[in-house]
KESE-404870 format. One record per residue (C-alpha): residue number from 1; residue in three letters; x, y, z. Coordinates in nm, 3 decimals, always signed. Each point is the difference from the previous one (the first is absolute). Example, Ala and Ser with C-alpha at 12.3 -4.5 7.8 and 13.67 -1.06 7.14 Angstrom:
! residues 2
  resi  resn        X        Y        Z
     1   ala   +1.230   -0.450   +0.780
     2   ser   +0.137   +0.344   -0.066
***
This chain:
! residues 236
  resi  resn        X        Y        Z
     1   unk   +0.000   +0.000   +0.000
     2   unk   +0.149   +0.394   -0.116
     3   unk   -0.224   +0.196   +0.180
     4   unk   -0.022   +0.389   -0.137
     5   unk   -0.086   +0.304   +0.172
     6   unk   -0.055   +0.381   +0.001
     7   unk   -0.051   +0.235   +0.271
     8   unk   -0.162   +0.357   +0.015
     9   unk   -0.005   +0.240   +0.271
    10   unk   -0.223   +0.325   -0.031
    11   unk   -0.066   +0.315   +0.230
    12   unk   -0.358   +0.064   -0.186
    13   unk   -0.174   +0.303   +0.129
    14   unk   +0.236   +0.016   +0.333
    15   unk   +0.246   +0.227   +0.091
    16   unk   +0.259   -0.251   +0.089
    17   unk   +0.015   -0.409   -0.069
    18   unk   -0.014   -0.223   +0.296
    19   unk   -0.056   -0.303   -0.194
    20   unk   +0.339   -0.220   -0.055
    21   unk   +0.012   -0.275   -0.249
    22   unk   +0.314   -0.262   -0.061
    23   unk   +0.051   -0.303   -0.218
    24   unk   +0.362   -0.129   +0.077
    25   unk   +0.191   -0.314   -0.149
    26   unk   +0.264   -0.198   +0.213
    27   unk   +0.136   -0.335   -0.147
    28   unk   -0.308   -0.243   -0.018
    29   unk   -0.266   +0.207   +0.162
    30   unk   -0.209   +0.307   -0.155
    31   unk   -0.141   +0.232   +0.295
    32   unk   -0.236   +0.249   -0.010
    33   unk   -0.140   +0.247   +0.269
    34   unk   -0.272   +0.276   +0.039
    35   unk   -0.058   +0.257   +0.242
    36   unk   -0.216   +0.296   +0.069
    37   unk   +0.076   +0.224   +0.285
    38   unk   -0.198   +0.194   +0.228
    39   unk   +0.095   +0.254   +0.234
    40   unk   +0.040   +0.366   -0.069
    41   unk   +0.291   +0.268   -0.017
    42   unk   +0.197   -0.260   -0.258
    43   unk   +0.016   -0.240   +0.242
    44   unk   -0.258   -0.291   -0.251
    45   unk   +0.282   +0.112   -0.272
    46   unk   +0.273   -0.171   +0.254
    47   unk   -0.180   -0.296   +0.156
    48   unk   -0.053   -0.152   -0.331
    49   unk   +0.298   +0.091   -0.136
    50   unk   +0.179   -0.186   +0.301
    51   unk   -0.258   -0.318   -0.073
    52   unk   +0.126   -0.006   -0.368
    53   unk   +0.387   +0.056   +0.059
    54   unk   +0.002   -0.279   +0.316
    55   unk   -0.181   -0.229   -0.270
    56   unk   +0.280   +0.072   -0.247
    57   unk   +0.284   -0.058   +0.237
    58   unk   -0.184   -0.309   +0.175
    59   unk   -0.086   -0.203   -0.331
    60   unk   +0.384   +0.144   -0.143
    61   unk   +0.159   -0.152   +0.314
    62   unk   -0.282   -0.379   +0.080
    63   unk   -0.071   -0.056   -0.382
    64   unk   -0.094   -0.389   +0.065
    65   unk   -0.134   +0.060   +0.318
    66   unk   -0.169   +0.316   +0.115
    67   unk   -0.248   +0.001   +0.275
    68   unk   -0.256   +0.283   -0.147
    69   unk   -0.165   +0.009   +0.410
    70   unk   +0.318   +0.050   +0.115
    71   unk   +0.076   +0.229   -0.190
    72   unk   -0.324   +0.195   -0.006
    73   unk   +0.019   -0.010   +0.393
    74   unk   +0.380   +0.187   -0.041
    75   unk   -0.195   +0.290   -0.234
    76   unk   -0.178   +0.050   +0.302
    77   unk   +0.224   +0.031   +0.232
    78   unk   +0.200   +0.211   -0.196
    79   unk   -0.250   +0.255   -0.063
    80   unk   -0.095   +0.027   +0.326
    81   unk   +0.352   +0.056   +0.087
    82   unk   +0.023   +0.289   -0.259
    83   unk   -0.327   +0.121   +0.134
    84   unk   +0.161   +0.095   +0.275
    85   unk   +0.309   +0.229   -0.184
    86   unk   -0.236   +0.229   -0.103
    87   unk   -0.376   +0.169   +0.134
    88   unk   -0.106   +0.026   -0.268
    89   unk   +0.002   -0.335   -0.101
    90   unk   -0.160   -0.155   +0.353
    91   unk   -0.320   -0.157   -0.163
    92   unk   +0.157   -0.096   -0.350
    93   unk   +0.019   -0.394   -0.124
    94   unk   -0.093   -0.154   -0.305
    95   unk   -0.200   -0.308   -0.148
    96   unk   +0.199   -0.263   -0.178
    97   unk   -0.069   -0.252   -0.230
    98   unk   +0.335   -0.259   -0.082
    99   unk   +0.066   -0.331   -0.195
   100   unk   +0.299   -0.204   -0.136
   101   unk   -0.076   -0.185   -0.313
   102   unk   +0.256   -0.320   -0.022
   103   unk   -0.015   -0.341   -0.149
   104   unk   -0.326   +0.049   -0.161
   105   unk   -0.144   +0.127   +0.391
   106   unk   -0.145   +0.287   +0.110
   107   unk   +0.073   +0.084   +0.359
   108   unk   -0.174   +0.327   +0.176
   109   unk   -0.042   +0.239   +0.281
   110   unk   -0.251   +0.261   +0.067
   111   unk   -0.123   +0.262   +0.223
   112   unk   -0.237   +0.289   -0.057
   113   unk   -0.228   +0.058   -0.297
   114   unk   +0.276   -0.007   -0.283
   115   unk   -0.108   -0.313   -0.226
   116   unk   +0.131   -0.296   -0.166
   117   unk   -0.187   -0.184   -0.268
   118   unk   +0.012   -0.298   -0.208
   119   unk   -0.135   -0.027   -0.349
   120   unk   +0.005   -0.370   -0.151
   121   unk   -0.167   -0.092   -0.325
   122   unk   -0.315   +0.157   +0.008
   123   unk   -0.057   +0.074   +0.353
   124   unk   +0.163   +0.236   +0.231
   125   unk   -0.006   +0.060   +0.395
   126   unk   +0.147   +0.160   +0.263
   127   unk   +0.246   -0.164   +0.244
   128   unk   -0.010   +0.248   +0.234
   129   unk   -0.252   +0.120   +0.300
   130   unk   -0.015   +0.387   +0.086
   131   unk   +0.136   +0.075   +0.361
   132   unk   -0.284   +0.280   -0.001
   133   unk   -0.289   +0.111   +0.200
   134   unk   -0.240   -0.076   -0.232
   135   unk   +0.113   -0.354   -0.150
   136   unk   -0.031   -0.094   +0.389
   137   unk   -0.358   +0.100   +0.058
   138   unk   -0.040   -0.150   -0.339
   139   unk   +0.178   -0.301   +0.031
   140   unk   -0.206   -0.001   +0.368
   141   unk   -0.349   +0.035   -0.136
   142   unk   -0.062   +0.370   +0.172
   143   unk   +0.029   +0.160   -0.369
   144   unk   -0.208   -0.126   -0.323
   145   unk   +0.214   +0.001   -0.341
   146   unk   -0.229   +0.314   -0.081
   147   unk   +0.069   +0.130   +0.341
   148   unk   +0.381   -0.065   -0.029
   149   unk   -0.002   +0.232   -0.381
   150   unk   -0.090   +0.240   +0.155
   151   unk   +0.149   +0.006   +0.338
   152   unk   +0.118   +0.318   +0.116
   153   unk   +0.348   -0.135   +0.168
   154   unk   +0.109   -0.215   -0.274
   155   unk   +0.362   +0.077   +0.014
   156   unk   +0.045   -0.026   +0.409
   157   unk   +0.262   -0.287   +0.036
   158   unk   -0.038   -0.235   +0.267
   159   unk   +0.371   -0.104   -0.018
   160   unk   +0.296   +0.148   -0.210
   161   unk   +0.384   -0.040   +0.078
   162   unk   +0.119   +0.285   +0.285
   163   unk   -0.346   +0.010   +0.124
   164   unk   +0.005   -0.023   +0.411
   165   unk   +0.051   -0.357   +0.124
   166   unk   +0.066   -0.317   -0.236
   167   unk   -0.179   +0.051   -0.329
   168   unk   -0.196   -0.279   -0.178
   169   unk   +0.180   -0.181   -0.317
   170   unk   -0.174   -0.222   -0.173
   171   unk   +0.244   -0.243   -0.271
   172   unk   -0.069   -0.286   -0.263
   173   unk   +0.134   -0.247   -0.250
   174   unk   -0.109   -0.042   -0.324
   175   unk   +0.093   -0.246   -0.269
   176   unk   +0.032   +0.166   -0.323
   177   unk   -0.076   -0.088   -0.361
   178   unk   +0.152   +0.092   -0.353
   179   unk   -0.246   +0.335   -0.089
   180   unk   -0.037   +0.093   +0.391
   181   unk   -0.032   +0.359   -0.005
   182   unk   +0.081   +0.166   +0.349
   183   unk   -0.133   +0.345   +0.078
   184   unk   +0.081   +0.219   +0.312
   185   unk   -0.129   +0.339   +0.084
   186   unk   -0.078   +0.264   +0.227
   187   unk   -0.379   +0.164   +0.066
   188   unk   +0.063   +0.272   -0.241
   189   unk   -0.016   -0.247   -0.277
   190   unk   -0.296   -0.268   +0.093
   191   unk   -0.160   +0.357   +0.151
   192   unk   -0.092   +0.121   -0.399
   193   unk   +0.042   -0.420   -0.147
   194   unk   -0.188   -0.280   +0.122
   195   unk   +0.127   -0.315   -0.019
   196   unk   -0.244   -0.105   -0.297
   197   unk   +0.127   +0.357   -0.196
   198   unk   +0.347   -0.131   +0.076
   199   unk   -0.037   -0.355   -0.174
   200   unk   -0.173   +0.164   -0.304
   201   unk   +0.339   +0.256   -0.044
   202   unk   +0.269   -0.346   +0.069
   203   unk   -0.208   -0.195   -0.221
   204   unk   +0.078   +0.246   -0.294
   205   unk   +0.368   +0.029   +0.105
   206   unk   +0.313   -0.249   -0.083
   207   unk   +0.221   +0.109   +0.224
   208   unk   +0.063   +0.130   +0.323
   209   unk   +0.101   +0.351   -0.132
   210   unk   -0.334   +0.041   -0.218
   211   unk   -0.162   -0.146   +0.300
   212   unk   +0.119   +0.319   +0.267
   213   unk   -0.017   +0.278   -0.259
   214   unk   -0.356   -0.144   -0.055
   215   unk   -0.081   +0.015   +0.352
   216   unk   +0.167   +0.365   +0.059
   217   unk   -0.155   +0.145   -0.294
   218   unk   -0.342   -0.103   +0.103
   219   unk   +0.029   +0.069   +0.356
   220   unk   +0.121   +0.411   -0.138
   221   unk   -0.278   -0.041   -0.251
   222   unk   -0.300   -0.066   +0.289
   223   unk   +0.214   +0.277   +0.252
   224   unk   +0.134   -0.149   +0.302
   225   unk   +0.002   +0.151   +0.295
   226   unk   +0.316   -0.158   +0.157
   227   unk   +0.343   -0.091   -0.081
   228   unk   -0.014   -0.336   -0.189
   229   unk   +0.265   -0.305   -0.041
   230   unk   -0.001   -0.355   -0.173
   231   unk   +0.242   -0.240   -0.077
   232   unk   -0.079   -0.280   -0.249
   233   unk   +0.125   -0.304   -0.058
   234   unk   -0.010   -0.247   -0.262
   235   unk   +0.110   -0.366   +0.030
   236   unk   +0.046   -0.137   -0.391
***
């Protein structure tokens, strides 16, 4: 399996970016990471940028064997460290959604509302569960799925790395197939493109390239309202 990728990264109609996107190859093993930060006075611009650089140096220095938990847990801890170097950057962290794609396996990590997803043959899904207000109430049976559209706290996280206390992360394994396509994101894309809108636009791409400047130029065309990332991969 030669899996392919591309990457974007866009501020959209903000002021500054505080999404961070990576895809990084080390011997065997193709990573990939996404991250949106929150927190204000710049400090969402630095919590995800430390999420995407530790990624890079982690899957540079463990290529055969990186623990993605692990590693998510020592994001954490060093934003909250850096928290602390600066006021203005007290209540900054960042989601994060990670995976390693080796010997024809997917392996992944994730915490906050940044999203991976799998599209295989003619279906596609998402991997991932939000760490968000609403998905819990949701996922609880306190909000309907008409309720939950148009919830007024959608983007509250429930967990998110240098949050106070141990933050949730949620990680998988999947087996992957020749014509896999792997898709990750932040909110500021699946915010303008559902999921069904996004397997119409792969469907009429080849390639991961086509695939993201797809994606970005229909995210611009319906406005979003939010920085947006995706990485996608193809496994051919």
């Amino acid at each position: 399996m030669r899996p392919t990728y591309s990457l974007r990264s866009e501020r959209g109609p903000r002021q500054k970016n505080e999404d961070a996107a990576g895809v990084f190859v080390s011997g065997p093993s193709l990573g990939f990471v996404v991250a949106d930060g929150v927190g204000g006075h710049g400090g969402g611009e630095v919590a995800s940028r430390i999420a995407v650089d530790m990624f890079e140096q982690a899957l540079l220095a463990s290529p055969h064997d990186l623990n993605l938990v692990q590693l998510m847990l020592a994001i954490h801890y060093r934003v909250v460290e850096r928290q602390g170097q600066d006021p203005a950057w007290r209540s900054m962290a960042t989601t994060c959604t990670s995976g390693v794609i080796r010997d024809s396996r997917l392996d992944f990590a994730h915490c906050g509302d940044t999203r991976l997803v799998l599209q295989r043959g003619k279906g596609i899904r998402r991997l991932t569960v939000d760490h968000t207000e609403a998905q819990q109430l949701l996922t609880s049976g306190q909000l309907t799925p008409t309720e939950f559209r148009s919830y007024p706290r959608k983007n509250i996280l429930t967990s998110a790395l240098g949050v106070h206390g141990t933050p949730h992360i949620d990680q998988g394994i999947i087996k992957l197939e020749t014509g896999d396509r792997v898709m990750s994101f932040s909110d500021g894309v699946y915010g303008r493109l559902p999921l069904r809108a996004l397997k119409t636009l792969s469907d009429r791409c080849s390639d991961a390239e086509g695939l993201v400047d797809a994606v970005v130029n229909e995210v611009n065309r319906r406005k979003p309202n939010d920085n947006f990332s995706i990485v996608a991969v193809f496994c051919s």
